[in-house]
C-alpha positions in Angstrom: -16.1 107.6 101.5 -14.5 104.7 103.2 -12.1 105.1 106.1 -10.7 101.7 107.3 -8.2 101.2 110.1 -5.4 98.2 110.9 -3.1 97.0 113.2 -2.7 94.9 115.9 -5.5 93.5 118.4 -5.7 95.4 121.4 -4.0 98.5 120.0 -7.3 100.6 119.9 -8.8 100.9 116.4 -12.4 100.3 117.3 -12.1 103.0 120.3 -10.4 105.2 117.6 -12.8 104.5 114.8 -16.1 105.4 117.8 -14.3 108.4 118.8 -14.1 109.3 114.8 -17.3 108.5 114.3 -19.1 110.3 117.5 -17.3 113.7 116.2 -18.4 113.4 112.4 -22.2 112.9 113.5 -21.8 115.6 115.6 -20.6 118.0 112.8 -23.9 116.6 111.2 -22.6 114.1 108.8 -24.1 110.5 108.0 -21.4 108.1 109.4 -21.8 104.4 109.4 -19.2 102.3 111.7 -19.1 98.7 111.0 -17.0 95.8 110.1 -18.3 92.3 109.4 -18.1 90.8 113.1 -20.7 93.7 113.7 -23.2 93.0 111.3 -23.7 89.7 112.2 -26.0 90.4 114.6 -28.2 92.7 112.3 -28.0 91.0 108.8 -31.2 89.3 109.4 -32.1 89.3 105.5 -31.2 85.6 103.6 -29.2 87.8 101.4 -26.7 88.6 103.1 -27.0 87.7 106.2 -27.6 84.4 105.9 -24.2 84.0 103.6 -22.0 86.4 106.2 -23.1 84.4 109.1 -22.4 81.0 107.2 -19.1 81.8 105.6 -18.5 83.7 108.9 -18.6 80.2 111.2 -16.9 78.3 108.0 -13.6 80.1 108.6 -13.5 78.6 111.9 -14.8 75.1 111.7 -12.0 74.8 109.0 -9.5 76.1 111.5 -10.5 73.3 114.0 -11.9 70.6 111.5 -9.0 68.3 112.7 -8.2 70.0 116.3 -8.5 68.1 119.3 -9.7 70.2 123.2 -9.4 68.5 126.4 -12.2 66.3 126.3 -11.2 64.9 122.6 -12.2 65.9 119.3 -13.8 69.5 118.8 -17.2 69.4 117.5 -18.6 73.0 116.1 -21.9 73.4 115.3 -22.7 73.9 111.5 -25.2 76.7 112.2 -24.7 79.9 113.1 -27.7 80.1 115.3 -26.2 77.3 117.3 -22.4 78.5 117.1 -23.3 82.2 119.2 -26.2 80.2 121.4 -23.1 78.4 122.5 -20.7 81.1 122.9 -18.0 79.5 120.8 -16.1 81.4 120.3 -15.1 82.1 124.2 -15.0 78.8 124.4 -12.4 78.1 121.9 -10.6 81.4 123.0 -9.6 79.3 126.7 -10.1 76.1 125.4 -6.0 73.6 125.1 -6.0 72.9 121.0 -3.9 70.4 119.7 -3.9 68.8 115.7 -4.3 72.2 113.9 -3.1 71.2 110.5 -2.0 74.4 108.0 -4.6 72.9 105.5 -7.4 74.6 107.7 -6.7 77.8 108.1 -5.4 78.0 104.2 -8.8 77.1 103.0 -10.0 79.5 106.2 -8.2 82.5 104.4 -9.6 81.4 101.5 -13.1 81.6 102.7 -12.6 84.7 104.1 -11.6 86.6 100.9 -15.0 84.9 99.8 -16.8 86.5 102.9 -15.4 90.2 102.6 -15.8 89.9 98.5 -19.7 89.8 99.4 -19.6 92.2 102.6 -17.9 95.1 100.4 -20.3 94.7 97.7 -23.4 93.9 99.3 -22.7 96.5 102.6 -20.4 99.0 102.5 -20.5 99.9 98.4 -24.6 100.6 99.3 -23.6 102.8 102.3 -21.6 104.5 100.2 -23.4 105.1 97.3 -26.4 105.9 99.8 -24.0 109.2 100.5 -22.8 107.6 104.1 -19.2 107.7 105.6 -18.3 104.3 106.0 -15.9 103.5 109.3 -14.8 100.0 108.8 -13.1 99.0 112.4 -10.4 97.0 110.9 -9.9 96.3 107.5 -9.6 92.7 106.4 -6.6 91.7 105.1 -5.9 91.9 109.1 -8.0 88.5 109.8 -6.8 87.0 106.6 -3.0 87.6 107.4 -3.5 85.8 110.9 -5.3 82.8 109.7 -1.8 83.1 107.5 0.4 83.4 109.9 -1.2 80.4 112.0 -1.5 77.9 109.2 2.9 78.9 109.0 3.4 77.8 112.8 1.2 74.1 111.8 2.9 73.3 108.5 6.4 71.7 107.9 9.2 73.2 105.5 7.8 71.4 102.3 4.5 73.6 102.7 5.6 76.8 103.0 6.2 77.7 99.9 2.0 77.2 98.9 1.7 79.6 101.8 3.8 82.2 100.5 1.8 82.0 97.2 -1.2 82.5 98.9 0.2 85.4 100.9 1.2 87.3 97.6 -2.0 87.2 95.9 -3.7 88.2 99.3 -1.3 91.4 99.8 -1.9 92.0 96.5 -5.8 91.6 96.4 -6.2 94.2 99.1 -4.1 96.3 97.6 -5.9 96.5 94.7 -8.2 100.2 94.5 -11.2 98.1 94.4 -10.5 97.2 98.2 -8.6 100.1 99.3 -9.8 103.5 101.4 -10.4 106.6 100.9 -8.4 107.0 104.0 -6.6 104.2 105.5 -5.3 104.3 109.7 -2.1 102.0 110.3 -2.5 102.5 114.3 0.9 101.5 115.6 2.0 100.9 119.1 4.0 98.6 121.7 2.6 94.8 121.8 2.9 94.9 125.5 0.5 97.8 125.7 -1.4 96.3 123.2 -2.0 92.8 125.9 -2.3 95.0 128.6 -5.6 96.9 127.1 -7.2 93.4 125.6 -6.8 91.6 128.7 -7.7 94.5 130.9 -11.0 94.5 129.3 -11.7 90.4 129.3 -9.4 89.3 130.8 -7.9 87.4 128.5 -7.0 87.7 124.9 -9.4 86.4 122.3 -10.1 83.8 119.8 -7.3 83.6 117.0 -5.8 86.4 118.9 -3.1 84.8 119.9 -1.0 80.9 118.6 -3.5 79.0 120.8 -4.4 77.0 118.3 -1.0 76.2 117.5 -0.5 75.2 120.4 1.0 78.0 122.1 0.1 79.7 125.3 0.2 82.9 127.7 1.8 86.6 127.0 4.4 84.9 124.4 2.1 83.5 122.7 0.0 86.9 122.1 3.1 88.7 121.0 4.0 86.4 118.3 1.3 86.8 116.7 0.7 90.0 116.8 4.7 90.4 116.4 4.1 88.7 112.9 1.1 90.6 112.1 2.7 94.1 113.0 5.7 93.9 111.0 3.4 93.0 107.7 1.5 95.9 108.8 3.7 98.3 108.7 5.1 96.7 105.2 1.7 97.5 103.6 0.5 100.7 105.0 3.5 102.3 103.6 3.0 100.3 100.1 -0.8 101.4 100.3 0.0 105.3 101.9 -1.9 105.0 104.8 -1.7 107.5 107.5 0.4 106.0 110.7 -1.1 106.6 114.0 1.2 105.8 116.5 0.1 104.9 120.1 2.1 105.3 123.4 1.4 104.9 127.4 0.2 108.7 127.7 -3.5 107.3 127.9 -6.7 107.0 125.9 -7.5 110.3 126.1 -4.6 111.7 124.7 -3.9 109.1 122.1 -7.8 109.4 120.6 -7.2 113.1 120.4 -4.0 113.0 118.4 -5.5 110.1 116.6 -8.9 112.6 115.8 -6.1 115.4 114.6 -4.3 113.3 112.3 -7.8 111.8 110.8 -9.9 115.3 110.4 -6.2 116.6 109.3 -6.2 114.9 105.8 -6.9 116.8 103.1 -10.5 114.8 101.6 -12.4 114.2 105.0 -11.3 118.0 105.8 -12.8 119.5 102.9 -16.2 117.2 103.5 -16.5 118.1 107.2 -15.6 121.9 105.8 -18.5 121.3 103.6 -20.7 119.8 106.4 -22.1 117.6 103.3 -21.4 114.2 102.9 -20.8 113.6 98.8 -21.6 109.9 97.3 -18.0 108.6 95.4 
């Protein structure tokens, strides 16, 4: 089984998806969290790792292939090794960009699909088969969406409309049964509670978290692009018939646990952790 969550950044799906998974291990059931930013740092194998890493950077040196930082042109690394030595992407998450062009993140979006095309076949379609409940902390069509919605605040009026085809087929790729979840969790909330939990824990928001690279800045910056994001969100998880999860000020505490109900409440993963068996689909 696959259980994959969405929404904006900062809104809590990874502390939802680790509360999920600390209660079905403890009802003795074989529970794999993940997502592809997590198994960077453990795909040490040429295949995949090696690809995930490499198509992993690739998104971003597209991005920035024509971007400018305060000291002049940015220069990432090509190798992945070099890229997290470096901390990169902190770097770029505070770093002034100027000279995005839309080109970049298109053919970023593009590379993605390429990257999570390999990571569902080659990493979570295994766990699965291997009998495993697969929590995948935000599913993907989130990252593609962004790179999206920041290639529409770079390009003029005569290049929207390639944009627009792109986002089609990308709605509708995900969309397919191939991609989808067993169980899908739109988590829903406030943007400003949303920037209030990702800075409290940084700081600051992070890379591609915000229109930075755009060339926008602060609080307003954050919540247009999560504003963009959001409203897709909730476009799709209705189209796809995803559980909504809907967060409020009331605390972690209280919005895990009605989170947990709503999850454990739906009628497949209820009858497997009635079972206490995980079954292979």
């Amino acid at each position: 089984m696959l259980i994959s969550f969405l929404g904006v950044d900062g809104i809590g799906k990874t502390t939802l998806a680790t509360a999920l998974a600390e209660d079905l291990t403890e009802r003795g059931l074989a529970v794999v969290q993940t997502s592809w930013r997590r198994s960077l740092g453990t795909a040490e194998t040429p295949w995949p790792g090696v690809a995930l890493r490499q198509l992993w950077l690739e998104t971003f040196r597209l991005i920035y292939a024509n971007a400018r930082g305060g000291d002049g042109p940015i220069a990432l690394p090509a190798d992945f090794r070099d890229w997290a030595h470096d901390a990169w992407e902190d770097r770029l998450a505070e770093t002034a960009v100027s000279g995005v062009r839309p080109v970049g993140p298109l053919a970023a979006a593009l590379v993605e699909l390429a990257g999570n095309v390999v990571y569902f076949a080659e990493v979570i379609r295994p766990a699965i088969d291997d009998g495993k409940i697969v929590l995948l902390d935000t599913f993907p069509y989130k990252h593609v969406l962004k790179e999206l919605t920041l290639a529409r605040h770079t390009a003029t009026r005569e290049g929207t409309p390639l944009i627009d085809s792109l986002d089609r087929f990308m709605t509708d790729f995900f969309g397919d049964p191939s991609m989808q979840p067993q169980i899908g969790v739109f988590v829903d909330g406030p943007l400003e509670l949303a920037y209030a939990w990702r800075t409290s824990q940084n700081g600051r928001v992070g890379l591609l978290e915000d229109l930075r690279a755009a060339g926008l800045h602060g609080e307003s910056s954050f919540v247009a692009m999560q504003q963009a994001t959001a409203t897709r969100f909730r476009e799709v998880a209705q189209r796809w018939g995803w559980l909504r999860h809907e967060v409020d000020g009331s605390g972690i505490a209280d919005n895990v646990s009605r989170g947990l109900r709503l999850i454990l409440g739906h009628r497949e993963l209820a009858r497997r952790v009635g079972a206490g068996v995980v079954e292979g689909v």
